[in-house]
C-alpha positions as CSV (number, residue, x, y, z in Angstrom):
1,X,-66.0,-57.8,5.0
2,X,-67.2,-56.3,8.0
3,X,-70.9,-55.3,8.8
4,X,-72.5,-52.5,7.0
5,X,-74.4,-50.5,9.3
6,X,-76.8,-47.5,9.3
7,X,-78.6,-45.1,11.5
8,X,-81.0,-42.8,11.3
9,X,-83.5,-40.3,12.7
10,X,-86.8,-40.0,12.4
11,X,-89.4,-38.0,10.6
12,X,-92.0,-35.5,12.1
13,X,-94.7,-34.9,9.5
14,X,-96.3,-31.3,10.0
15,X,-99.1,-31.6,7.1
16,X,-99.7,-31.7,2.9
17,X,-100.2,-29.0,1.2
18,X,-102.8,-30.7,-1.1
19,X,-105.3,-33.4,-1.1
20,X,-106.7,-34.8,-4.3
21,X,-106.1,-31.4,-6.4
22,X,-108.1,-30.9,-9.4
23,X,-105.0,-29.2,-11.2
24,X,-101.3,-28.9,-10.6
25,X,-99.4,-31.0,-8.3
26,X,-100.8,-33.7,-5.2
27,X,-99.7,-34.2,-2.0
28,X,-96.6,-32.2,-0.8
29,X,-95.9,-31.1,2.5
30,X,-93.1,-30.3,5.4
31,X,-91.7,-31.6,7.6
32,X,-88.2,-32.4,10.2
33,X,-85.5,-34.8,11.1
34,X,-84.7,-35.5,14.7
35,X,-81.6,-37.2,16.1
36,X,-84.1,-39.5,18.3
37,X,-85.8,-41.8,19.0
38,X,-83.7,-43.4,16.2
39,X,-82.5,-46.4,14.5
40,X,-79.8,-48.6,13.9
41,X,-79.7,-51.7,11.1
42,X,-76.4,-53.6,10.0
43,X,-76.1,-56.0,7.1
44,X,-73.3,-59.1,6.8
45,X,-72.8,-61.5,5.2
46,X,-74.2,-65.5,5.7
47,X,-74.8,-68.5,4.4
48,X,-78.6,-68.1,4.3
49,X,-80.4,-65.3,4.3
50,X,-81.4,-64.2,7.8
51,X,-83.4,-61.4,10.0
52,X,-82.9,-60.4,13.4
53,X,-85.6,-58.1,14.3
54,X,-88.9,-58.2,16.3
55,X,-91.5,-60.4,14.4
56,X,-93.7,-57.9,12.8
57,X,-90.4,-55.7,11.5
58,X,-88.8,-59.1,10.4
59,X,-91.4,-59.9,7.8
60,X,-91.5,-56.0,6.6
61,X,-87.3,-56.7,6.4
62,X,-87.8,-60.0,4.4
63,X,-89.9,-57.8,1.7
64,X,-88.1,-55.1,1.1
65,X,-85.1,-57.2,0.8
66,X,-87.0,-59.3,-2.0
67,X,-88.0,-56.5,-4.0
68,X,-84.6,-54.6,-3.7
69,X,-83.2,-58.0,-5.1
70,X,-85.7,-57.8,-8.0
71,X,-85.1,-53.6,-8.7
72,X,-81.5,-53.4,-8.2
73,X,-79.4,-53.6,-10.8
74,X,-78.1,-57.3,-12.0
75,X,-74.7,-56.7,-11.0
76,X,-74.8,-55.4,-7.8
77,X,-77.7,-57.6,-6.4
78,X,-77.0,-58.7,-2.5
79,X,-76.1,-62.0,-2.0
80,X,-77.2,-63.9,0.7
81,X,-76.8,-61.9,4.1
82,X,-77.9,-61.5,7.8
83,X,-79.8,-58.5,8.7
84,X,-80.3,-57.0,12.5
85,X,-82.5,-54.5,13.4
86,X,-81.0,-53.5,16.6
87,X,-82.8,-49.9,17.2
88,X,-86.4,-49.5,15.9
89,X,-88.2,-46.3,15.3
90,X,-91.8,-46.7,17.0
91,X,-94.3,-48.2,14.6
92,X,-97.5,-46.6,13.2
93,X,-96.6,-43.6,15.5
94,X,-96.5,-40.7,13.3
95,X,-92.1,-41.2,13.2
96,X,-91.9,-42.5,9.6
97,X,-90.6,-45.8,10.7
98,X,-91.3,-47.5,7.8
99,X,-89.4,-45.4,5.1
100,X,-86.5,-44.8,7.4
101,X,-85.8,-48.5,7.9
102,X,-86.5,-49.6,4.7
103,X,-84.1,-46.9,3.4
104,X,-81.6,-48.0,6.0
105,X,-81.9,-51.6,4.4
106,X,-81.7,-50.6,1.5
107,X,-78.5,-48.5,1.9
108,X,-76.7,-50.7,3.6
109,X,-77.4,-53.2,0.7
110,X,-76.5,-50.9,-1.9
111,X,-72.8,-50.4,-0.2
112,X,-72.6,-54.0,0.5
113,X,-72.9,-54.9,-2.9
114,X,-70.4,-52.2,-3.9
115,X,-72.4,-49.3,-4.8
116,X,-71.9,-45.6,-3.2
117,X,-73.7,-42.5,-3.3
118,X,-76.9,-44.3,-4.8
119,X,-79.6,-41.1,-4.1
120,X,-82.5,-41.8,-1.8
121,X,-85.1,-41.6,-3.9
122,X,-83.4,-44.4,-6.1
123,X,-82.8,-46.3,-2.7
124,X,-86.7,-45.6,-2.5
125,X,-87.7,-46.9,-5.7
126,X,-85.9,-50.0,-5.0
127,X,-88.0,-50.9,-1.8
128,X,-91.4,-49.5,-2.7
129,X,-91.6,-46.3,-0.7
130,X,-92.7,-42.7,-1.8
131,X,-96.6,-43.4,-2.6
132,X,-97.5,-40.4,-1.3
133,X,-94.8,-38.6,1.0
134,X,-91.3,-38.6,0.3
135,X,-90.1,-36.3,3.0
136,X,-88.7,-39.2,4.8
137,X,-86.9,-40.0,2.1
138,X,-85.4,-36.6,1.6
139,X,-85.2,-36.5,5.2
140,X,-83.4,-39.7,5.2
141,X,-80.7,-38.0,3.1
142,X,-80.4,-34.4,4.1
143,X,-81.6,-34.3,7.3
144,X,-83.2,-30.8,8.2
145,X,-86.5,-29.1,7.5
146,X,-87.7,-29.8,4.2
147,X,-90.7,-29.2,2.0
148,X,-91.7,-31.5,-0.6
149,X,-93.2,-30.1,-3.7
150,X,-95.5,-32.8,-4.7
151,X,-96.1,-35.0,-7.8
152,X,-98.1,-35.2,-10.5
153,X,-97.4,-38.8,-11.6
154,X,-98.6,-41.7,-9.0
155,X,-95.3,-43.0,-9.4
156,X,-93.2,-40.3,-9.0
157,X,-90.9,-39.4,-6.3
158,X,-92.1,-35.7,-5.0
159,X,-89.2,-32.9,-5.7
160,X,-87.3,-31.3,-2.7
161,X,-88.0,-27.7,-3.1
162,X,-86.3,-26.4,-0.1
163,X,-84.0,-27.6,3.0
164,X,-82.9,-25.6,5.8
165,X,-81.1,-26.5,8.6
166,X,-83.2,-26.6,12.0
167,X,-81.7,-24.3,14.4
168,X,-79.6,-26.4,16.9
169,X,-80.3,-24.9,20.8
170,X,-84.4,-25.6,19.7
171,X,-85.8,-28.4,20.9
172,X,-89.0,-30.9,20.4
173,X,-90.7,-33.0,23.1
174,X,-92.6,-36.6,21.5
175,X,-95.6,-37.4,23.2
176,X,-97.4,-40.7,22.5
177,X,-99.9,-42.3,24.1
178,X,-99.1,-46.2,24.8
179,X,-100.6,-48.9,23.2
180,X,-102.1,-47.1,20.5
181,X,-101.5,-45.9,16.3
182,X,-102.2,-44.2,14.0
183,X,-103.3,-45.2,10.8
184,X,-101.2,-47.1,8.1
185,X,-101.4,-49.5,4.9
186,X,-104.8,-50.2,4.5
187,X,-106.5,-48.0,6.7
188,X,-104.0,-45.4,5.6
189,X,-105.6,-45.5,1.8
190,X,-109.2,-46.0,2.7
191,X,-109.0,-42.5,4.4
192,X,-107.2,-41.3,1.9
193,X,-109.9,-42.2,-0.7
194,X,-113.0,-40.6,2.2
195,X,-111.4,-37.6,2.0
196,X,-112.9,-35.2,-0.2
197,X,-110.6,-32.7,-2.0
198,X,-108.6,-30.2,-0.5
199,X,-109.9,-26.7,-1.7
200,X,-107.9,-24.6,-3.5
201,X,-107.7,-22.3,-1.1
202,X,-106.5,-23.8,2.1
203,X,-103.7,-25.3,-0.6
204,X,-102.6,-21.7,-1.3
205,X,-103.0,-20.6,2.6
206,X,-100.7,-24.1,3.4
207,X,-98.5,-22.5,0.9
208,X,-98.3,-19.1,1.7
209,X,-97.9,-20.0,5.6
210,X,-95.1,-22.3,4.3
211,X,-93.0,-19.4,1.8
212,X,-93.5,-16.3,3.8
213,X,-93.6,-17.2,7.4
214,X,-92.2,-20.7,8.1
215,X,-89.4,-20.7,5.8
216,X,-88.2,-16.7,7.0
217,X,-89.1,-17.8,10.7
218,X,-86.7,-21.0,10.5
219,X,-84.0,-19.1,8.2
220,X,-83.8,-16.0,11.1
221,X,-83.6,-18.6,14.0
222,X,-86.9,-16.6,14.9
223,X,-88.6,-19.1,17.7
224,X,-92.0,-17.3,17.8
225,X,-92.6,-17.1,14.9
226,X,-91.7,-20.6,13.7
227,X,-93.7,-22.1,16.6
228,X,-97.1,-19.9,15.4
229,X,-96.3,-21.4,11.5
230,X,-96.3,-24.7,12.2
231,X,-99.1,-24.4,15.0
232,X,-101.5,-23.1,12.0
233,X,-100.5,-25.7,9.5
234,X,-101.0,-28.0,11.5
235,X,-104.2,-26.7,12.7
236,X,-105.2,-26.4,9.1
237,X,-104.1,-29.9,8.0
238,X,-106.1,-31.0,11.1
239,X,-109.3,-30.0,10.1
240,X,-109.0,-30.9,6.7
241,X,-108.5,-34.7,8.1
242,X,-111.0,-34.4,10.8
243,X,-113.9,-36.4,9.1
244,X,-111.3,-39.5,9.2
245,X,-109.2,-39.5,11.8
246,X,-112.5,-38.3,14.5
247,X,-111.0,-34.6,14.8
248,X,-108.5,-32.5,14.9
249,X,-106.1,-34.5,16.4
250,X,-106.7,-38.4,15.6
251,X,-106.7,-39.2,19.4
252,X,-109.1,-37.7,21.8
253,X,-106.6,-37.8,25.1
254,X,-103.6,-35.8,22.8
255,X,-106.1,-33.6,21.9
256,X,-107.3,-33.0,25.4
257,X,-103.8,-32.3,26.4
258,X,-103.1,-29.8,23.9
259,X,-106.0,-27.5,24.9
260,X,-104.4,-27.6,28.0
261,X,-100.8,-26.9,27.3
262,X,-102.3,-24.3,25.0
263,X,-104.2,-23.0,27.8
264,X,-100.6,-23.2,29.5
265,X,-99.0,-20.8,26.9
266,X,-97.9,-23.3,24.4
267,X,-97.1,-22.0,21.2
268,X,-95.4,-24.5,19.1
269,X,-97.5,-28.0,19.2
270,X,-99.0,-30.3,16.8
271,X,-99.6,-33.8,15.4
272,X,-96.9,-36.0,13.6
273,X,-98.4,-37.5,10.6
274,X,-101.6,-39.6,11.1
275,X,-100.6,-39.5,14.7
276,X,-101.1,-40.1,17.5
277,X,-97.7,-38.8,18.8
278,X,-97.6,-34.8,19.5
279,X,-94.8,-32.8,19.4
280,X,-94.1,-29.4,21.1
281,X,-91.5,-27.0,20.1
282,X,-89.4,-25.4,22.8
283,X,-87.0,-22.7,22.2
284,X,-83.8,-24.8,24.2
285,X,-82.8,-27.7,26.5
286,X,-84.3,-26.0,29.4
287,X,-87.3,-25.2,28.4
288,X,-88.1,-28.7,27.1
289,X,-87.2,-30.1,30.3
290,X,-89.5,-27.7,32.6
291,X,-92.5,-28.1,29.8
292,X,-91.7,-32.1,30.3
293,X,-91.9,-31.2,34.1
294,X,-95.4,-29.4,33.2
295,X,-96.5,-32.4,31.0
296,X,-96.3,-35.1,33.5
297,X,-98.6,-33.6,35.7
298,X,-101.7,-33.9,33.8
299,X,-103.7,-36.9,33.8
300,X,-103.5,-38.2,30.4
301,X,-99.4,-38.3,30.4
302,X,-99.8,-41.2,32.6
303,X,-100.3,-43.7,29.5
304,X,-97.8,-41.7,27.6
305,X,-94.2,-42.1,26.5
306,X,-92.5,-38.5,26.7
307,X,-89.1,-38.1,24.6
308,X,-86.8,-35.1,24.1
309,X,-84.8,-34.8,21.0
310,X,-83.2,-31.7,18.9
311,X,-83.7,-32.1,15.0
312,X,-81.3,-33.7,12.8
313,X,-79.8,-31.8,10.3
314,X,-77.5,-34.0,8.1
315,X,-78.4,-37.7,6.8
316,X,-78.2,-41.3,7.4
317,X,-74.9,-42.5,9.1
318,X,-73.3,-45.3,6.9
319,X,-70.2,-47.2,8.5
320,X,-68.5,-50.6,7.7
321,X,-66.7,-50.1,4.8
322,X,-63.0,-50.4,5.4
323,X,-63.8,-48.8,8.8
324,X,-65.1,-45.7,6.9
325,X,-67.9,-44.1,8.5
326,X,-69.6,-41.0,6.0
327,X,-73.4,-39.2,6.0
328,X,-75.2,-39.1,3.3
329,X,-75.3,-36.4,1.0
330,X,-76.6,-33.4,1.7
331,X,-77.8,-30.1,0.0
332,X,-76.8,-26.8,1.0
333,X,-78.9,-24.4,3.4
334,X,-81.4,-23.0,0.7
């Protein structure tokens, strides 16, 4: 049986729409899939159970493949395999690295031990993933802009509540400072658990910035106005998270260099996730390449990694079986 191999995006995370709610649902939030920077895991078969991939992804590979063995179902649990990681998403970088590869794993498993069309959150449940966000793994099968609804169990997968596809010519430059992350596991749930509660408030501002400007904005293809939406959610989220992550923006260089391409008449710009990777929304190709142009000029891009990429609108690539190659499901444009 030849390899089963899949590839996927990655996840920008523009905010939540609640924080530790007194009533209703917890969490939530929106966010995008872009094509890059991606990856790309295969699974085979072996005599032993092996995993090529960089040390500190290797041992994150070996668990998730243990507890997919122990939450699968009897029949269909994976023998014995290889696994190679052979295109990683950045770590601890705001990219949702960890959810898209474990998904990735855990697809690939599921075909390899002759399952199809398992959903992503039941991929999910299998490795551990959706404690709080589950964008990535709606992201991870339908690509697009989504927005999560949140839960109101702790162990519940939050609902998809709307998907649209991301217009095409638009695209997003990454920026990331080298050599440093933002926050995850452990210091991920003690800020969590610093933060005080979200007021109801700013959760129906999030919300009314996400149904009656975002949404509209992305559905009309209308730049401007998409750019402005996100650049206030963000802003919102921001200072909701200030007291743990030290401001605004969790790094004090990226946030330094968005006063300034602000002050250079940048719209569309914000923080991935915990950070510290920016992203800036252009309205087309050349655009993001003469804002690149504008970025390496400042000081603090120096220690940066700048990427282009356009978002992803359709899921994971799965390929191997019988030479068949297929994305993963995906709902219609709501």
């Amino acid at each position: 049986m030849p390899p089963i191999t899949v590839q996927t995006g990655a996840r920008l995370h523009f905010g939540l729409l609640a924080v530790q709610a007194a009533s209703g649902r917890n969490f939530g939030g929106v966010g995008l899939m872009v094509d890059s920077p991606g990856g790309v895991l295969s699974v085979e078969a072996s005599d032993r159970d092996e995993c090529l991939a960089e040390l500190e992804f290797a041992a994150r590979l070996t668990a998730w493949r243990d507890e997919y063995r122990q939450r699968c179902p009897v029949e269909h649990r994976p023998h014995a395999c290889r696994i190679q990681l052979s295109q990683i998403i950045p770590s601890h970088a705001g990219l949702g690295s960890g959810t898209q590869t474990s998904l990735a794993l855990a697809a690939a498993l599921a075909r390899w031990s002759g399952e199809d069309n398992v959903s992503a959150p039941e991929l999910a449940r299998r490795v551990g993933r959706g404690a709080r966000s589950a964008l990535g793994i709606h992201g991870f099968q339908h690509g697009g802009l989504l927005v999560e609804g949140g839960k109101r169990q702790s162990d519940e997968i939050s609902p998809l509540v709307a998907r649209l596809d991301f217009p095409s010519e638009w695209r997003v430059l990454l920026v990331s400072p080298n050599g440093r992350r933002g926050l995850s596991g452990d210091a991920e749930r003690a800020a969590f658990s610093q933060l005080t509660p979200m007021p109801a408030s700013l959760t129906e501002t999030l919300c009314r910035i996400v149904l009656m400007e975002l949404l509209p904005a992305v559905a009309n293809a209308d730049f401007s106005s998409t750019a402005a939406a996100l650049r206030e959610f963000g802003q919102l989220n921001g200072s909701h998270f200030a007291p743990v992550q030290g401001g605004v923006f969790a790094d004090p260089q990226m946030a330094e260099l968005v006063t300034w391409l602000t002050e250079q008449g940048c719209v569309g710009i914000g923080q991935s996730s915990w950070g510290p990777t920016l992203w800036v929304l252009c309205r087309d190709e050349s655009e993001a390449i003469r804002c690149r142009e504008k970025i390496v000029t400042h000081p603090t891009a120096r220690a940066c990694t700048i990427h282009l990429t356009a978002a992803q609108n359709a899921g994971a690539t799965i390929s191997g079986v019988r030479g068949v190659s297929t994305a993963l499901n995906r709902c219609p444009t709501k």
